[in-house]
Backbone bond lengths (Angstrom), bond angles and torsions (degrees), N, CA, C in turn:
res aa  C-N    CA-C-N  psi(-1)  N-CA   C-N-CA  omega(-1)  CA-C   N-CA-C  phi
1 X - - - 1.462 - - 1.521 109.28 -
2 X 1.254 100.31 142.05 1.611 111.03 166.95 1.367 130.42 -97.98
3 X 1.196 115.51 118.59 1.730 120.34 -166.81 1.390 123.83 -118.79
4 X 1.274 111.84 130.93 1.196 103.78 175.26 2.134 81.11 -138.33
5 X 1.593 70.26 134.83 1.637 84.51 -157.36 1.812 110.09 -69.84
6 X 1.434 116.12 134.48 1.213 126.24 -177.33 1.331 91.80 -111.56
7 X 1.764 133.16 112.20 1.024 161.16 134.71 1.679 126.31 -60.48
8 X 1.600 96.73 130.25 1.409 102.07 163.44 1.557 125.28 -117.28
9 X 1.794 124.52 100.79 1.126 96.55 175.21 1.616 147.41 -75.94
10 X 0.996 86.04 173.17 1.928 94.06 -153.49 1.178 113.64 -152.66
11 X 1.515 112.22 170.36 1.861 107.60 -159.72 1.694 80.13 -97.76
12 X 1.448 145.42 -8.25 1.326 140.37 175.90 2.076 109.89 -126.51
13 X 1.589 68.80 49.66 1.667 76.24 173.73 1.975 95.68 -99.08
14 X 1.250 98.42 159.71 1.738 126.60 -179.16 1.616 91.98 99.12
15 X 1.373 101.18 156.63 1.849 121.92 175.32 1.510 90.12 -73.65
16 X 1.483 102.21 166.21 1.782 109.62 -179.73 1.333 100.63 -81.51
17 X 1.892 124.28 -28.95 1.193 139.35 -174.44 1.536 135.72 -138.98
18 X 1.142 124.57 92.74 1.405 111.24 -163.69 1.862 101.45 -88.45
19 X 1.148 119.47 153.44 1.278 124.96 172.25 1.583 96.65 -122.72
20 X 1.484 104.68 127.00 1.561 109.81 166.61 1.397 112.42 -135.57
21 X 1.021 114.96 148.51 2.023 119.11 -152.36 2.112 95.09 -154.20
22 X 0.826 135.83 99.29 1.621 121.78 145.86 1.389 104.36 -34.43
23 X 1.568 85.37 145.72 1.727 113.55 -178.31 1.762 104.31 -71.52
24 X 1.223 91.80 148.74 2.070 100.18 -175.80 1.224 118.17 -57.22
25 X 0.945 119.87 178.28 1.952 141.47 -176.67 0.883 98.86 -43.52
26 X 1.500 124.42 129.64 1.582 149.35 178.77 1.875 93.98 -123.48
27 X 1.405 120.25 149.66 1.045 115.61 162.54 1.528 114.02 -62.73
28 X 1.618 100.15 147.06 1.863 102.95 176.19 1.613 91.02 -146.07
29 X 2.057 95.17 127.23 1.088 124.89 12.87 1.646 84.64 -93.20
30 X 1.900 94.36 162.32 1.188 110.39 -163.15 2.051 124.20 -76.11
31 X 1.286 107.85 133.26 1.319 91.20 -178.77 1.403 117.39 -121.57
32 X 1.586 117.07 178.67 1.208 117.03 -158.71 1.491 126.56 -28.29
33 X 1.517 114.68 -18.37 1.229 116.05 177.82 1.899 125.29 -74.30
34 X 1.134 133.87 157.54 1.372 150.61 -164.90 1.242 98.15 -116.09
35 X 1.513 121.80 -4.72 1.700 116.10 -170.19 1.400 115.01 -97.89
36 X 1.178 140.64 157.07 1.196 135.16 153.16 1.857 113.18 -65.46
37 X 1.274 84.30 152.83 1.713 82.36 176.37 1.274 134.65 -96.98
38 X 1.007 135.74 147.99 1.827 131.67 171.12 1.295 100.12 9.76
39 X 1.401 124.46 -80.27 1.113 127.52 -141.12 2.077 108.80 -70.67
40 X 1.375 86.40 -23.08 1.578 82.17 -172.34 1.682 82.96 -106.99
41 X 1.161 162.01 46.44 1.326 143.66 95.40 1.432 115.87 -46.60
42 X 1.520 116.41 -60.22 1.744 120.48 155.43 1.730 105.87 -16.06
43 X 1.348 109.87 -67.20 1.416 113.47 -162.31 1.749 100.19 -66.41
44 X 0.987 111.97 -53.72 1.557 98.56 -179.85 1.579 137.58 -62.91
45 X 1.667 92.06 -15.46 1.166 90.86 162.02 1.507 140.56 -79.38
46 X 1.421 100.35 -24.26 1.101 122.83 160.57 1.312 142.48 -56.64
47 X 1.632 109.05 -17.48 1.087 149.16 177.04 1.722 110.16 -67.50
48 X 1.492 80.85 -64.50 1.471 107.86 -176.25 1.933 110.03 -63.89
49 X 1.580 100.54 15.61 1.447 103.98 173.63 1.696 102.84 -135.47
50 X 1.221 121.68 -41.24 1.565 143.17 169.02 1.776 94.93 -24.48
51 X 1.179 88.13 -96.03 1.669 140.79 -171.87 1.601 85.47 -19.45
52 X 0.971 131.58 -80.80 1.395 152.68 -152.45 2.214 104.33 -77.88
53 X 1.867 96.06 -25.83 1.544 89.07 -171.97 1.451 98.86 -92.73
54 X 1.436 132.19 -15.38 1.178 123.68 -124.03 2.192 85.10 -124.15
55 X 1.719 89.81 -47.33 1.482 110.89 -162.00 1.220 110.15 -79.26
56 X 1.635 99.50 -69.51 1.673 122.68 -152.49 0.941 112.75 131.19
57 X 1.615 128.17 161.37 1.060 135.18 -146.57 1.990 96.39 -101.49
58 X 1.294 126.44 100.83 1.481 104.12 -175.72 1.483 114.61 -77.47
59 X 1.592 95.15 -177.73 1.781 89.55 -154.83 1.988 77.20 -113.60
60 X 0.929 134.54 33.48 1.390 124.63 164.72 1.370 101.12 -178.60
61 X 1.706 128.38 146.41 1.221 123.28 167.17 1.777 101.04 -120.82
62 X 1.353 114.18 144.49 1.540 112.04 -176.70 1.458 111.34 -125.57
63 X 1.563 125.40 109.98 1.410 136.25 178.57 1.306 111.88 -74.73
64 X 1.626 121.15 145.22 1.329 114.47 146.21 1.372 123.19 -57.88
65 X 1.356 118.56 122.09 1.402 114.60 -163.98 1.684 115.34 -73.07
66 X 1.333 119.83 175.32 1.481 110.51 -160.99 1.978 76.77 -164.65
67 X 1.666 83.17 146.65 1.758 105.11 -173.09 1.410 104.55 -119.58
68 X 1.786 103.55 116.70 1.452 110.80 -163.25 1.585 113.55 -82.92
69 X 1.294 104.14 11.15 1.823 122.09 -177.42 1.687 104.29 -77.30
70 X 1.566 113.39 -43.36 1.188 132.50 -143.28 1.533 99.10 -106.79
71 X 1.113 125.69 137.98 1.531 135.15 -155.36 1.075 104.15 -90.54
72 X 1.649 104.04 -38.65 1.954 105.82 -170.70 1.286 136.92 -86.42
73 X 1.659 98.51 4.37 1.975 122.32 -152.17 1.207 92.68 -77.27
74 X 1.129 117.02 162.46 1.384 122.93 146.92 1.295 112.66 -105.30
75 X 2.093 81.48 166.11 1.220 98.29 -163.00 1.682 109.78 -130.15
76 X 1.349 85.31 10.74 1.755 96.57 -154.34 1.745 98.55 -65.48
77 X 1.383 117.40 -48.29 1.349 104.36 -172.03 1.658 117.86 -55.92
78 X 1.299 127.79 -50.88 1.368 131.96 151.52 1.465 115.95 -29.85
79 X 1.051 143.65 -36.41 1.546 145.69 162.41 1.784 119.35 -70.55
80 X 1.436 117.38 -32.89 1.315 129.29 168.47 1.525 111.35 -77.48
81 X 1.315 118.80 -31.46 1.469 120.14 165.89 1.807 103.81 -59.25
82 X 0.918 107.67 -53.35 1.824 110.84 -141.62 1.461 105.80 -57.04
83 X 1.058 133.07 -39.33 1.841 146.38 160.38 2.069 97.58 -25.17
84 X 1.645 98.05 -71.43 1.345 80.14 -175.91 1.237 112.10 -90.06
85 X 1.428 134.07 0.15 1.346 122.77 164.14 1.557 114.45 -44.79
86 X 1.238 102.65 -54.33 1.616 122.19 -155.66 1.637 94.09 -74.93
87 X 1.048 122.10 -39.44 1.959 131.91 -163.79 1.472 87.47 -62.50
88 X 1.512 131.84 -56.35 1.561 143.55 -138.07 1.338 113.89 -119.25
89 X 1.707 105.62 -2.70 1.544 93.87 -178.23 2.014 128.32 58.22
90 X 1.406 101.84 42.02 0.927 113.53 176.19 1.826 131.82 -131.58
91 X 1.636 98.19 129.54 1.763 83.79 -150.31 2.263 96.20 -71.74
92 X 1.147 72.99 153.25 1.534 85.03 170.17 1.764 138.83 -121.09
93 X 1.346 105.26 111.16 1.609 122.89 -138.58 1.537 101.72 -88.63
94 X 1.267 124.26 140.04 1.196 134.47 171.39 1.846 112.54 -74.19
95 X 1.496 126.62 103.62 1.264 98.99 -158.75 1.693 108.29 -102.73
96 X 1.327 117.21 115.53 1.648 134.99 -168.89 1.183 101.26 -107.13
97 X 1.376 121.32 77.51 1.311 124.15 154.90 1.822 121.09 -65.58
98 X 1.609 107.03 159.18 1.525 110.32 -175.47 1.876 86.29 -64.16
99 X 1.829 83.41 151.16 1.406 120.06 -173.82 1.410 124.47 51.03
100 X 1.383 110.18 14.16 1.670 119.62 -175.13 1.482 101.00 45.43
101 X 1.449 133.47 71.34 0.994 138.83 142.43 1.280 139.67 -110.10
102 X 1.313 136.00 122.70 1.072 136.18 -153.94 2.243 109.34 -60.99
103 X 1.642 97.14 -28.10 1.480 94.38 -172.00 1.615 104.40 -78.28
104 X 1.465 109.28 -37.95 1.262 117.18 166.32 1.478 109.13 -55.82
105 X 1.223 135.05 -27.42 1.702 121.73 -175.35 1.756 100.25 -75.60
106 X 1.535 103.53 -47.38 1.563 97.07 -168.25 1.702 95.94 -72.67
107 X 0.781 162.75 -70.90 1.966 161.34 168.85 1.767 88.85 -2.74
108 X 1.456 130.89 -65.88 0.998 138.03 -177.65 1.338 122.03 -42.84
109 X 1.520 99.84 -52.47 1.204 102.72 163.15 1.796 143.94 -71.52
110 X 1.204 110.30 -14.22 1.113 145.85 160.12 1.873 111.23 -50.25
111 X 1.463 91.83 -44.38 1.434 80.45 -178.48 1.434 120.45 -107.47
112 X 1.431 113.59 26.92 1.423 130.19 152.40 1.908 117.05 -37.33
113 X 1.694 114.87 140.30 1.149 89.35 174.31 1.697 124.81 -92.92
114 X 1.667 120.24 150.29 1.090 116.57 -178.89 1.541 133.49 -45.20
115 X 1.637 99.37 -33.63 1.179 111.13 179.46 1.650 133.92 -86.82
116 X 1.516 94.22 -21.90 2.005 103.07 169.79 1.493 91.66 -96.75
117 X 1.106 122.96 -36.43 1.817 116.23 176.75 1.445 136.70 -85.84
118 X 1.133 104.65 43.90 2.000 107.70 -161.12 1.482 99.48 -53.48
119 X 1.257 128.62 -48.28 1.705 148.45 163.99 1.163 130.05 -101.79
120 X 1.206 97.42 102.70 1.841 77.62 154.69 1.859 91.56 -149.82
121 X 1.840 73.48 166.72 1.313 108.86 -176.40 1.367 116.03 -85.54
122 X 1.699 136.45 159.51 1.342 140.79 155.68 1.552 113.80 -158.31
123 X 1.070 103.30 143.87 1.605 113.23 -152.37 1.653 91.29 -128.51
124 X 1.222 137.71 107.58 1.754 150.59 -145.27 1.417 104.13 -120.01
125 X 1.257 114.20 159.14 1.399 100.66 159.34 1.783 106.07 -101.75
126 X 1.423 122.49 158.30 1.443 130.30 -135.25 1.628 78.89 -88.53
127 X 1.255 157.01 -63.03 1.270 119.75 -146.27 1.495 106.31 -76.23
128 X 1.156 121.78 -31.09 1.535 141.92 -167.26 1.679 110.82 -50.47
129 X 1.624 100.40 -25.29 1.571 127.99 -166.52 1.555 128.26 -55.27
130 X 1.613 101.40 -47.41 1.633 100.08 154.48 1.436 133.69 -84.43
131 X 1.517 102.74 -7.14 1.336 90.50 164.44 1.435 123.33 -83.05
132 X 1.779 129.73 -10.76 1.211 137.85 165.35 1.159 115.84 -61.47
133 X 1.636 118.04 -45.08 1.324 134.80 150.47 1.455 128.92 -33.59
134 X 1.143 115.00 -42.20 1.541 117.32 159.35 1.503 113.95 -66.57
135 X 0.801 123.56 -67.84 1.213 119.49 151.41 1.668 135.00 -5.59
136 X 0.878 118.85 -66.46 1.614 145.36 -161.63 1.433 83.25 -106.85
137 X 1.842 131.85 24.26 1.269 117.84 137.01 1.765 117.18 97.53
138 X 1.897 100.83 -9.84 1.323 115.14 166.65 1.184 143.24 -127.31
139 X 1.294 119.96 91.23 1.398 126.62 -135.21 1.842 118.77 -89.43
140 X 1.676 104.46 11.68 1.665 111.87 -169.52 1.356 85.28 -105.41
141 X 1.360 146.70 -29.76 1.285 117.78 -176.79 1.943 133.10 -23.45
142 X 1.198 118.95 103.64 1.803 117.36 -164.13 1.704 82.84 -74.19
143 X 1.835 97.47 168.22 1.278 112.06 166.48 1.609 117.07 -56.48
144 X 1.284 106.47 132.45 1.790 117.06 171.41 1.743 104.80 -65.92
145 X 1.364 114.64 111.37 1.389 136.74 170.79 1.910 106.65 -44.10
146 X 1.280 117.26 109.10 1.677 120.71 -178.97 1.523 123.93 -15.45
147 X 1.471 101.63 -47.30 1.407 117.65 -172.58 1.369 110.41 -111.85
148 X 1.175 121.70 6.91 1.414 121.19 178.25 1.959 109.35 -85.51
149 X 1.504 124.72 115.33 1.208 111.21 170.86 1.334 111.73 -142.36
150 X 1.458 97.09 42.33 2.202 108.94 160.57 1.006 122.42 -78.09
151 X 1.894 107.67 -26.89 1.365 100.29 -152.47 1.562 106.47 -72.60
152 X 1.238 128.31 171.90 1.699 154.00 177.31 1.456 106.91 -166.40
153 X 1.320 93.20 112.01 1.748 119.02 165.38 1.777 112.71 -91.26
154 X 1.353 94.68 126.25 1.676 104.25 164.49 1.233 107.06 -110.91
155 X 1.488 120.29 141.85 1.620 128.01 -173.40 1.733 87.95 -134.99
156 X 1.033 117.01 111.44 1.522 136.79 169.65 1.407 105.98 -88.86
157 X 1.506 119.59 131.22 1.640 119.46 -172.61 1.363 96.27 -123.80
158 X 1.705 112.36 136.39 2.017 109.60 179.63 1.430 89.45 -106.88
159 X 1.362 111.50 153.65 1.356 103.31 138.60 1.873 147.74 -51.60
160 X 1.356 98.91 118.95 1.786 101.23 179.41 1.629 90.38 96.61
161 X 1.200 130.90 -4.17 1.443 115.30 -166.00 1.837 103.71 -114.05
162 X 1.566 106.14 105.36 1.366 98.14 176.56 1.496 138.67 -74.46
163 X 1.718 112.35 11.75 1.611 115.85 176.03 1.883 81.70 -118.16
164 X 1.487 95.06 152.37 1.516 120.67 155.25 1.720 114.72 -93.42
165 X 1.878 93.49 132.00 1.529 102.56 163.71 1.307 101.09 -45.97
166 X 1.169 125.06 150.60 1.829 129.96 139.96 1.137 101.93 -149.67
167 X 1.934 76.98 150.45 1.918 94.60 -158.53 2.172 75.46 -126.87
168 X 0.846 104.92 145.03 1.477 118.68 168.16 1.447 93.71 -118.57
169 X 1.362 96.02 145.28 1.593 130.09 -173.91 1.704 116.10 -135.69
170 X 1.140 115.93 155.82 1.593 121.91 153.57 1.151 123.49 -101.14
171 X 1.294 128.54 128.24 1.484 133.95 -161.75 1.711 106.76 -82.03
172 X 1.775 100.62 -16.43 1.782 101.54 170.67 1.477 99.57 -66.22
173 X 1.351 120.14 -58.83 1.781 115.38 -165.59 1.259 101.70 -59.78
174 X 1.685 130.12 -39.90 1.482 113.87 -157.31 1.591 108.45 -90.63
175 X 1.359 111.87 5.91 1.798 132.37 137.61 1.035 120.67 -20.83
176 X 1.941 92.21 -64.12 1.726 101.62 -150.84 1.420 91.12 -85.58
177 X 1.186 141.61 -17.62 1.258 134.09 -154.62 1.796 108.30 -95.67
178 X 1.649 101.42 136.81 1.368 112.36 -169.47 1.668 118.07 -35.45
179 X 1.017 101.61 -39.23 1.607 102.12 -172.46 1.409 123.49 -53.04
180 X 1.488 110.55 -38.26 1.399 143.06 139.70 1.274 113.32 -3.75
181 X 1.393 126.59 -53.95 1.448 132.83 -129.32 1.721 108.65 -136.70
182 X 1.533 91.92 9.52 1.294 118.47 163.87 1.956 125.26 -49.38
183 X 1.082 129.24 148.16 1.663 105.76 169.65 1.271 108.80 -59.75
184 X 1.430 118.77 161.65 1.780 120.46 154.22 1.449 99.66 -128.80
185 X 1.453 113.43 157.34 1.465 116.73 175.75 1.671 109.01 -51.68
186 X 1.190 127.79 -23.79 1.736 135.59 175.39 1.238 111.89 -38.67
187 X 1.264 140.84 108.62 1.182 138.93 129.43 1.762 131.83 23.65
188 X 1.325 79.49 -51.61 1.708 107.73 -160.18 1.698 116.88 -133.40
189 X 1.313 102.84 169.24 1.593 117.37 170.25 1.888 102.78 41.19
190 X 1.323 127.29 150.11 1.179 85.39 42.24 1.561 122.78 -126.59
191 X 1.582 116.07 -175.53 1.626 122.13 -165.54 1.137 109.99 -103.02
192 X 1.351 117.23 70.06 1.701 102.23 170.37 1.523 138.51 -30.93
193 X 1.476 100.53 -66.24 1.345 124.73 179.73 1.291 113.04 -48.55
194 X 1.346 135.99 69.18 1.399 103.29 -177.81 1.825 107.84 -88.76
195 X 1.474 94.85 170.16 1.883 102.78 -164.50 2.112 84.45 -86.39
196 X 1.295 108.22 157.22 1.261 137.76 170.89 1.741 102.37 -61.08
């Protein structure tokens, strides 16, 4: 589905929890491909067990959207979703905020309601990331490092309180941790170990 988010404000507008993560391993330096690679399929699958042992199950996940006309788009965040899409039964939305701006997507998101949205997920592309972050009310997020794709941001929302806690995490440690290691409806994995 394609979204461009229709908001209602409200005195329990924002999710209780946003989860935001960059999309998995892309080859570097990057080549003709738009895909993530082996290694970050590994990572998403893993995800697709994390996410759900660690978090909760969210009730929406939102991609940077990508145009299947255009040769050069990406697509990678839509591919890092689909693991836990498919595990949790959850549709996963292309998010097209006015003026295709990333500060405008997180504001958008912000005014999600608390009560159909306790979680949700969004999977960004990494430079695009603090400016969503401004957005979504937190404005120190530093630039996401090229090759860096551990990081996972939690933005906790209170009532009456207009900044979100955020706790940044590594998705290697929250691996090792039991919750992790939970069943998922998946078939398969998950793969801790991943190879170098």
């Amino acid at each position: 589905m394609i979204a461009s988010l229709g908001v209602t404000h409200n005195a329990h507008a924002a999710p209780q929890k946003i989860i935001l993560i960059r999309h998995a391993e892309k080859n570097i330096p990057q080549s003709i491909s738009q895909n993530i690679n082996p290694r970050g399929l590994v990572r998403s699958i893993n995800l697709a067990h994390m996410i759900p042992g660690c978090f909760g199950k969210p009730s929406q996940i939102f991609v940077f959207p990508f145009k299947p006309d255009h040769y050069d788009t990406e697509q990678r965040e839509y591919q890092t979703a689909v693991p836990v899409a498919s595990a949790l039964e959850v549709d996963i939305d292309f998010l097209i905020p006015p003026n295709n701006n990333s500060i405008d997507a997180g504001s958008e998101l912000r005014q999600l309601n608390s009560a159909s949205h306790p979680l949700v997920l969004v999977v960004w592309s990494h430079h695009r990331m603090p400016d969503l972050a401004k957005g979504l009310g937190w404005p120190h997020m530093k630039k996401i490092a090229n090759d860096d794709f551990d990081l996972l941001f939690e933005f906790e929302y209170s009532s009456g309180e207009s900044a979100p806690k955020v706790t940044k995490f590594q998705q290697s440690q929250l691996n090792a941790k039991q919750c992790a290691q939970r069943p998922s409806p998946l078939p398969f994995g998950p793969f801790y170990k991943l190879k170098k």
